[in-house]
C-alpha positions in Angstrom: -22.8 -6.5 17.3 -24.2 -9.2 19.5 -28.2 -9.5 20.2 -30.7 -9.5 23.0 -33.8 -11.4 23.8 -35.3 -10.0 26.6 -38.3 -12.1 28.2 -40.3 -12.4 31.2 -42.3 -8.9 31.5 -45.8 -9.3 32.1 -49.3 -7.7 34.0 -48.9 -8.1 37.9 -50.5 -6.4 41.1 -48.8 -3.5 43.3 -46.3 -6.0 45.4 -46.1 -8.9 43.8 -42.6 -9.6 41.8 -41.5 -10.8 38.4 -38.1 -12.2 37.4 -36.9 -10.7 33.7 -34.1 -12.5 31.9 -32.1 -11.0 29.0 -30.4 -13.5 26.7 -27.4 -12.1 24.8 -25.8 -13.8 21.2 -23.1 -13.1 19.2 -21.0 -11.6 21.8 -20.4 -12.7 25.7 -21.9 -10.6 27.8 -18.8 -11.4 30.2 -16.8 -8.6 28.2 -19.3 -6.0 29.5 -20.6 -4.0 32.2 -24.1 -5.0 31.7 -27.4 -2.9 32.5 -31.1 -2.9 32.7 -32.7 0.1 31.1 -36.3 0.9 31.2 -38.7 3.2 29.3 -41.8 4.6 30.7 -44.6 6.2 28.3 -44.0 9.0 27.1 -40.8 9.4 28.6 -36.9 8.8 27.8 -35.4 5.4 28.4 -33.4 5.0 31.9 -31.1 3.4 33.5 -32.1 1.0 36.6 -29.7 -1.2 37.4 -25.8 -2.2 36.2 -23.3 -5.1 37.5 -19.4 -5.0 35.9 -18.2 -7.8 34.1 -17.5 -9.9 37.2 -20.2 -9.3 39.2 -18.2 -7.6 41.8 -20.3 -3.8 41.3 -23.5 -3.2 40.9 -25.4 0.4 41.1 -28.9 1.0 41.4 -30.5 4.1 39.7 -32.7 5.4 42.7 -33.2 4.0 46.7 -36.5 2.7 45.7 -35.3 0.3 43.1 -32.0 -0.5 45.1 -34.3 -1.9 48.1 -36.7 -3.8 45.8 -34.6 -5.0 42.5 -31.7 -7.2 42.2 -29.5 -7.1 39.5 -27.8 -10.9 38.6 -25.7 -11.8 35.4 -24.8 -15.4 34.7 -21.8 -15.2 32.5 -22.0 -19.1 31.9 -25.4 -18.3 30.3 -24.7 -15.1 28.6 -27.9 -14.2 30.2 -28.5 -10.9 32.7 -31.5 -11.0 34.9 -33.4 -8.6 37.0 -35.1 -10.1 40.5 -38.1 -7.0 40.6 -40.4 -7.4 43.9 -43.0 -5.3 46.0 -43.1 -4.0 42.7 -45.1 -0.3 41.9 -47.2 0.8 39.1 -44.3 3.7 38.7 -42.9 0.5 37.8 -44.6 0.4 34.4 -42.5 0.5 31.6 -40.4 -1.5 29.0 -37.7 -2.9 29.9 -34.5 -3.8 28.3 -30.8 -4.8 28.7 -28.0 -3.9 27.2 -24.1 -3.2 28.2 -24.0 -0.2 30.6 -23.4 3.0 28.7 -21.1 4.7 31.5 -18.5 2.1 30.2 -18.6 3.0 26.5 -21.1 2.5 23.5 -23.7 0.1 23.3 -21.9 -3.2 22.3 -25.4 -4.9 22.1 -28.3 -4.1 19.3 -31.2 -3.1 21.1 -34.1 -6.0 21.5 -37.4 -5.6 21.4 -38.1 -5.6 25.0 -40.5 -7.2 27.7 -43.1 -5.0 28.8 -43.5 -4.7 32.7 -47.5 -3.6 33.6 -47.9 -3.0 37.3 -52.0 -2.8 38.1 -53.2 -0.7 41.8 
């Protein structure tokens, strides 16, 4: 199975923006439907946001995050990124990438993560 580095989480005020970056090996992410996943304390990891293979679809897991997140894979890179602004402390949580699990297993071994902190 291939590997992620995810990278880019950090502490930031309600509204301002961070820019996460996920940087698969072993396999080429351009095989995949790719997704970011997130996971709040104390509750189950979620899906937010997933783009096919070719960039051509991309789903957003609520309106909120559809008007403030963008979803951006650069197959040249093997490396998925997520665009997050006006960003919410309901925003807190780790986040993580990995191919999107409506199109089959997890071809990816989870990484460890970049932890997201959103401050009021």
């Amino acid at each position: 199975q291939g590997q992620l580095d995810e990278s880019g989480g950090g502490l930031v005020q309600a509204g301002g923006s961070l820019r996460l970056s996920c940087a698969a090996s072993g396999r080429n992410i351009s095989d995949y439907n790719m997704a970011w996943y997130r996971q709040a304390p104390g509750k189950e990891r979620e899906i937010v946001a997933s783009i096919s293979w070719s960039g051509a679809n991309i789903n957003y897991a609520t309106y909120s995050v559809k008007h403030r997140f963008t979803i951006i894979r650069d197959n040249d890179k093997n490396t998925l990124y997520l665009q997050m602004n006006s960003l919410e402390p309901e925003d807190t949580a780790m986040y993580y990438c990995n191919s999107d699990h409506h199109s089959g297993p997890y071809y990816f071994n989870w990484g460890k993560g970049t932890l997201v902190t959103v401050s009021s």
